[in-house]
C-alpha positions in Angstrom: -60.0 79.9 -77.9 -60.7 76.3 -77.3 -58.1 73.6 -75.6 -56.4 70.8 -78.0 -58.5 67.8 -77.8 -54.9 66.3 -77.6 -53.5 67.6 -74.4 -57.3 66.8 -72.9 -57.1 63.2 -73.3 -53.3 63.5 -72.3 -54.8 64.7 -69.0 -57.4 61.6 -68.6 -56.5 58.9 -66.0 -56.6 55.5 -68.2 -59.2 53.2 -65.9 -58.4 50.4 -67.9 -55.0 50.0 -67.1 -54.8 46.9 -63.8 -53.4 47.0 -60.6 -49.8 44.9 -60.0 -51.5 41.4 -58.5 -50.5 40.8 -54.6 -51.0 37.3 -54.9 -47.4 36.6 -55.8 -46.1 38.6 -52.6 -48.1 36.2 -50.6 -46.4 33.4 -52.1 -43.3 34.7 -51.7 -44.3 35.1 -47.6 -45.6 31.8 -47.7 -42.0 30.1 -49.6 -40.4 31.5 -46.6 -42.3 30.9 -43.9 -42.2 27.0 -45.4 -38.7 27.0 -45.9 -38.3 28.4 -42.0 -40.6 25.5 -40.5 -39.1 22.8 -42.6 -35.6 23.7 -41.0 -36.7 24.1 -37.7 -38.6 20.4 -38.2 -35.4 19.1 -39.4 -33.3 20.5 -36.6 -35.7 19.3 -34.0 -35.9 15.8 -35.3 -32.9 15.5 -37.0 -30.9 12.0 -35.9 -29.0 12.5 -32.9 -25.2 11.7 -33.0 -24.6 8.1 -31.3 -22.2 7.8 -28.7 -19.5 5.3 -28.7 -16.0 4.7 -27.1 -13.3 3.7 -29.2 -10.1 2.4 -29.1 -6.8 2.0 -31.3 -5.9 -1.2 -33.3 -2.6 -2.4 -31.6 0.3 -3.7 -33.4 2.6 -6.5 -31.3 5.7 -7.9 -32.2 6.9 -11.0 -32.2 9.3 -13.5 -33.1 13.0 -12.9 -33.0 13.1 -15.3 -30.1 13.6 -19.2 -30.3 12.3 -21.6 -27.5 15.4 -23.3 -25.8 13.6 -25.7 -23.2 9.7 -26.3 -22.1 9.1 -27.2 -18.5 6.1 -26.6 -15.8 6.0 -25.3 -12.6 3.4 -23.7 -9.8 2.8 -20.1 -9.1 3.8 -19.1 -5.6 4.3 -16.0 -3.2 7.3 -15.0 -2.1 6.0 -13.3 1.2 3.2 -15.2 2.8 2.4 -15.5 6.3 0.2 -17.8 8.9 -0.7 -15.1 11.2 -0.4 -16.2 14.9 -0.8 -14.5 18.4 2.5 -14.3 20.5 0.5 -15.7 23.6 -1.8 -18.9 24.3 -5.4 -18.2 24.5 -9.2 -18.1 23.9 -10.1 -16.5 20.8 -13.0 -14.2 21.0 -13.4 -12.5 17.7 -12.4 -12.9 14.3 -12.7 -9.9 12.0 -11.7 -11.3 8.8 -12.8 -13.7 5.8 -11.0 -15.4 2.9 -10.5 -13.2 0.4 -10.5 -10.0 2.5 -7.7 -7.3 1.5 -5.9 -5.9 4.5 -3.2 -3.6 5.4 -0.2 -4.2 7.9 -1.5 -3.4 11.2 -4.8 -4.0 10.3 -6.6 -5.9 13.4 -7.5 -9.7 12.5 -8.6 -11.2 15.5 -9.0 -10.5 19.6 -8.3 -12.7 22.4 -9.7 -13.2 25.9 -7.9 -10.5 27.6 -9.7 -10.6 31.2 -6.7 -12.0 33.2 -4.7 -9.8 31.5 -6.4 -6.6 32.4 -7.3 -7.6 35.4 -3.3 -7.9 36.3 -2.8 -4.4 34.3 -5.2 -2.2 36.9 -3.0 -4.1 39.5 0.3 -3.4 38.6 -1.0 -0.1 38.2 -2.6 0.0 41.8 0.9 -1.1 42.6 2.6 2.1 41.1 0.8 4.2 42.4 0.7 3.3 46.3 4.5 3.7 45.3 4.7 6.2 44.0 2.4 7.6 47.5 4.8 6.0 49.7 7.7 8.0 47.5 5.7 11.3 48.2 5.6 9.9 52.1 9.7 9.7 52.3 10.4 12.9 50.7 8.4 14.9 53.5 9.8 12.5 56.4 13.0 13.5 54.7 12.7 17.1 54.5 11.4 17.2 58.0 14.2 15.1 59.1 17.2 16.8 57.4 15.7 20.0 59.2 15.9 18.5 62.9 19.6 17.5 62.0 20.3 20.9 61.3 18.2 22.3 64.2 20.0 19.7 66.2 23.7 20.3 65.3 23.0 24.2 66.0 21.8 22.9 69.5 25.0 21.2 69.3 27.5 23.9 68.2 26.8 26.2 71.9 26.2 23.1 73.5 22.8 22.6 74.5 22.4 19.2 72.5 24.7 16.0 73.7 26.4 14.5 71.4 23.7 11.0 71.2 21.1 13.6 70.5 23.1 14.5 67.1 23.6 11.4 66.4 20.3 10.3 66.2 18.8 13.0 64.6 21.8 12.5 61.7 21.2 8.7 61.7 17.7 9.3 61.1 18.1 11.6 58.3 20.5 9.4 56.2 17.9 6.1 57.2 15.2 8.4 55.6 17.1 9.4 52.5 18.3 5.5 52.0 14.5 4.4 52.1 14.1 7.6 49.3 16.5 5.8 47.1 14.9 2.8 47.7 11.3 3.9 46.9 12.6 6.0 43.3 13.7 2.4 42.4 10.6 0.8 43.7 8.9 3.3 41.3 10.8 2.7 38.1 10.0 -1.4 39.0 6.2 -0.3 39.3 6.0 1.8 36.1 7.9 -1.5 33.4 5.7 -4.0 35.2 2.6 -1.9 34.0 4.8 -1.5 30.7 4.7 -5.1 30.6 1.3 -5.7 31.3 0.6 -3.4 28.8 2.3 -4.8 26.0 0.8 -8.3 27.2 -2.4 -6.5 26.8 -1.1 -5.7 23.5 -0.5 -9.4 22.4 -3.5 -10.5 22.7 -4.4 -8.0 19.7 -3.6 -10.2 15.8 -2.3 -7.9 13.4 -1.8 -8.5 10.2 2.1 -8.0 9.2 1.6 -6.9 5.7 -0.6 -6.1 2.8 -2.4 -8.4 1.2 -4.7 -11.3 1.0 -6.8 -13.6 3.3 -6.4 -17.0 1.3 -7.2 -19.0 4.5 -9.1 -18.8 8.0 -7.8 -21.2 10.6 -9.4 -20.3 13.7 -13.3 -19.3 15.1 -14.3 -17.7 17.9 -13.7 -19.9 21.4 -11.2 -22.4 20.1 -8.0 -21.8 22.0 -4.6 -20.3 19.9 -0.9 -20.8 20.9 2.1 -19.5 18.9 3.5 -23.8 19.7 1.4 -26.6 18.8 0.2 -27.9 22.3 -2.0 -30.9 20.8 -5.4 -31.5 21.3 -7.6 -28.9 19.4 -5.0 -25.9 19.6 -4.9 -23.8 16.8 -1.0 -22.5 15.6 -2.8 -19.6 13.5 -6.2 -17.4 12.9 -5.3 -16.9 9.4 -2.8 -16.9 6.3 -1.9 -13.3 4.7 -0.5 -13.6 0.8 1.1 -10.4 -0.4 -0.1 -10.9 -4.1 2.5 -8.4 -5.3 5.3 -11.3 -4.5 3.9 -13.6 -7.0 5.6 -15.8 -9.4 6.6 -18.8 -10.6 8.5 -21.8 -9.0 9.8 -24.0 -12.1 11.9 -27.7 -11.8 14.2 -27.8 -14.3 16.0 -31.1 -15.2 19.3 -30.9 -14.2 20.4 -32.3 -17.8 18.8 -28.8 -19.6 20.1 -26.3 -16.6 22.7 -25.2 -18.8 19.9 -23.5 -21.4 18.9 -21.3 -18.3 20.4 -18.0 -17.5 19.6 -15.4 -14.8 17.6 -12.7 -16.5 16.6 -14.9 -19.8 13.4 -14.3 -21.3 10.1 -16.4 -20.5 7.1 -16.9 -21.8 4.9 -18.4 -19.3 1.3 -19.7 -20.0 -1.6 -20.4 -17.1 -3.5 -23.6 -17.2 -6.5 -21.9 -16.4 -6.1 -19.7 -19.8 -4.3 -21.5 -22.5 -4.4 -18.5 -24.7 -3.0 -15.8 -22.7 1.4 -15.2 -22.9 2.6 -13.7 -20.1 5.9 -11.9 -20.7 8.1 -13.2 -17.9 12.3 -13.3 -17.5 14.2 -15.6 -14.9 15.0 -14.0 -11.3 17.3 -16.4 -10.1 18.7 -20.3 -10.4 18.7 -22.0 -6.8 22.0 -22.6 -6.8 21.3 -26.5 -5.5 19.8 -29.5 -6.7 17.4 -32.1 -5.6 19.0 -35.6 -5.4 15.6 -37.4 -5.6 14.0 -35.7 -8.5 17.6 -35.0 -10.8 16.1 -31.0 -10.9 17.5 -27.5 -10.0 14.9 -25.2 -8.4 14.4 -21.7 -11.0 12.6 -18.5 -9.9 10.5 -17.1 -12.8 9.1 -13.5 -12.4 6.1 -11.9 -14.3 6.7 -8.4 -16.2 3.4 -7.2 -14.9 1.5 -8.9 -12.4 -2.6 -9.4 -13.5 -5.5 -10.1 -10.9 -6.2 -13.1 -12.3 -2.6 -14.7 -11.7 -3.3 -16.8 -8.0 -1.0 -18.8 -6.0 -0.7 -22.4 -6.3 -2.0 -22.2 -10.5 -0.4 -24.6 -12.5 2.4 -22.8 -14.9 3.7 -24.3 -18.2 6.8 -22.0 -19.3 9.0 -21.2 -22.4 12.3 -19.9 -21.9 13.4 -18.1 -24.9 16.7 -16.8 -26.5 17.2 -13.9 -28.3 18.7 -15.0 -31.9 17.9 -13.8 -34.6 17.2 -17.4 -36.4 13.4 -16.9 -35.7 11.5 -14.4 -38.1 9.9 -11.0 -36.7 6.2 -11.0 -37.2 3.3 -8.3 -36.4 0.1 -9.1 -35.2 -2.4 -6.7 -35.1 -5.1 -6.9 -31.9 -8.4 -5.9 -31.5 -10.4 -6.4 -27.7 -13.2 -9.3 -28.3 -15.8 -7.0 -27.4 -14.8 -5.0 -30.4 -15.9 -7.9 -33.4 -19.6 -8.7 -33.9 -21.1 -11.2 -36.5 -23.5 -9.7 -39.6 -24.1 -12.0 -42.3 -22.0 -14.7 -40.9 -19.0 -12.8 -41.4 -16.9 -11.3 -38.5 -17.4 -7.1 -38.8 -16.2 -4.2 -36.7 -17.3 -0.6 -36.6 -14.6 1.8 -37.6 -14.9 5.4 -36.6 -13.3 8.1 -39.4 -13.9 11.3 -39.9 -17.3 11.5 -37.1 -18.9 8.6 -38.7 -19.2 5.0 -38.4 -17.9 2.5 -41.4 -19.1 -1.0 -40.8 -16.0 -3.3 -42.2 -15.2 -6.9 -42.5 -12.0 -8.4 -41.4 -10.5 -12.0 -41.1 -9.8 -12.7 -37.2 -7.1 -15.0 -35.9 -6.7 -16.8 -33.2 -7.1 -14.8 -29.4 -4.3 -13.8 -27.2 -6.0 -14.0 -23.8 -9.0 -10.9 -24.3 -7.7 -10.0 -27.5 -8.4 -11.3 -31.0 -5.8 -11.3 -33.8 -6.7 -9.6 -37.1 -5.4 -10.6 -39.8 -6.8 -8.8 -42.5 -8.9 -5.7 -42.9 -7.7 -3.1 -40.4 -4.2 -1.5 -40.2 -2.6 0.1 -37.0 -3.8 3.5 -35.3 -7.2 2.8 -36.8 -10.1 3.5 -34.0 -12.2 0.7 -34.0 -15.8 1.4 -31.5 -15.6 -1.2 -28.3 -18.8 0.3 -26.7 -22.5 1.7 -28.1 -22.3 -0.6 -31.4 -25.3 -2.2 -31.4 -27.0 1.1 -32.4 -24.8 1.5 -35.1 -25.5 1.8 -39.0 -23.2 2.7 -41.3 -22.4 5.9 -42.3 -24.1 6.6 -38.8 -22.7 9.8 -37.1 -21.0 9.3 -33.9 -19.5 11.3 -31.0 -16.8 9.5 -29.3 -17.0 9.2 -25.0 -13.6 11.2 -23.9 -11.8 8.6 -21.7 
């Protein structure tokens, strides 16, 4: 019986038919392994996030207020000193400088203390032979008051005569006057080296308070006295301002007193920066006037005292009323370091979202460090103040924690 050709070529393995290609696994690998590298490249090199430090627009008010009277005036301390020793003598050290802070009891000058110390280790020489001679008494005295006992039992069954008690009482009582004497002697010795002490002490300048050196009046080897003595005696090593007493000491035509009230608001402006307001209010009105000049004396303090407020500046002040005839306005402010020119237009870099936005804005005029914006920002807005020059827009940022 022969097989069925049919099922015999079913059987055969077909040669012809070709293998699935591996090329396209390879490619597959190869799309991966590229899209791997490219984003380890890109997170390598990608840009780094500048960082800036921002700040927030600021919205003032203004306004609501209405200038009653213009006058000028001098800034001056209330507590200032011209530090002098309490004795006459050489100085031999300064220890300060103009412009030196100190702090009360700080040491600002030494004088020649030789005759002083020098009368000090006597005094003490002095208390302490008295205070031997003390010591001396009190055992002549014990020894004493013991005979007069010993003696008056003598006495008593009469084998001492009446002279010998007597003399043995007399000294006794002699002994214990001179011990009364001597304690005294003792306390004398002990407040003259007390005084020396404090003598000592003097010739020690301290400063009385915090503050300031404004001025150096003495060097070392010119002579100091607390009274002018003429010649070339200094009255003072140095003067001390408290800078926290500052303000302002305005003359007020007596004509115009009646505009001024105790606690009114001020606006007082420095001659040395014409652009900077400093929110001040009236302390007190010297309650006298000055016959020559026709003016009443009014004490102007500043709502928050700045560095760069010094005594002696010339003051020009506004004092204000509260009305309500004057219109409320708001000002927006920016710091100066904030605006930049591009293109000859003034431009600030606002932060939003973690990215910079480069924006134009119309400036005012400034307020001391602060310019006045007066259009292209609104308030709250952070606006970068530091690490703008690296800055493009649409730049991403990170912004310095304060």
């Amino acid at each position: 019986m022969s097989p069925d050709p049919g099922t015999l070529d079913a059987l055969k393995i077909d040669r012809s038919a070709k293998p699935e290609p591996r090329s396209r696994i390879w490619v597959a690998v190869a799309l991966v392994v590229l899209l791997l590298g490219g984003g380890v490249a890109w997170w390598r090199f990608r840009p780094e996030r500048i960082l800036v430090k921002t700040v927030a627009v600021q919205e003032a008010q203004s306004g609501g207020q209405k200038t009653l009277l213009n006058a000028s005036g001098y800034v001056t301390a209330r507590r200032q000193a011209t530090v002098s020793s309490k004795v006459t003598g050489k100085v031999v050290e300064v220890m300060v400088e103009e412009g030196r802070k100190v702090k009360a009891g700080d040491v600002l000058a030494r004088l020649d203390s030789s005759n002083v110390e020098a009368s000090l280790r006597l005094a003490e020489a002095q208390l302490d032979s008295a205070r031997r001679s003390l010591a001396e008494t009190r055992a002549l005295l014990h020894k004493a008051t013991r005979e007069w006992q010993r003696v008056e039992e003598l006495h008593r069954i009469k084998i001492a005569s009446q002279g010998e008690l007597d003399q043995a009482e007399s000294d006794a009582k002699s002994l214990e006057a001179r011990l009364d004497r001597q304690v005294a002697d003792v306390v004398v010795a002990e407040r003259e080296v007390t005084v020396w002490k404090q003598q000592l002490d003097d010739t020690i300048v301290r400063a009385p308070f915090d503050g300031v050196v404004t001025a150096k009046n003495a060097q070392p080897g010119e002579m100091i006295s607390p009274m002018s003595s003429g010649g070339f005696t200094r009255t003072g090593i140095c003067t001390v301002v408290d800078m926290r007493s500052l303000e302002v000491e305005v003359d007020v035509n007596e004509s115009y007193i009646n505009r001024v009230d105790e606690g009114q608001p001020v606006l007082a402006t420095l001659d040395s920066y014409p652009d900077w307001r400093i929110p001040s209010k009236v302390i007190a009105i010297i309650p006298t006037a000055d016959r020559q000049k026709a003016t009443v004396k009014v004490r102007v303090g500043f709502d928050e005292l700045d560095p760069r407020i010094l005594p002696d500046m010339g003051v020009k002040v506004a004092f204000q009323s509260s009305g309500e005839g004057a219109p409320v306005t708001r000002t927006l402010l920016i710091p100066k370091s904030a605006a930049a020119q591009r293109d000859g237009r003034d431009v600030v870099w606002v932060v939003k979202d973690g990215r910079a936005e480069r924006r134009a804005v119309t400036l005012g005029p400034a307020q001391g460090d602060a310019l006045t914006v007066v259009a292209g920002l609104t308030p709250g807005e952070q606006i970068v103040i530091e690490g703008a020059a690296d800055l493009t827009d649409g730049a991403s940022v990170t912004v310095k924690k304060p």
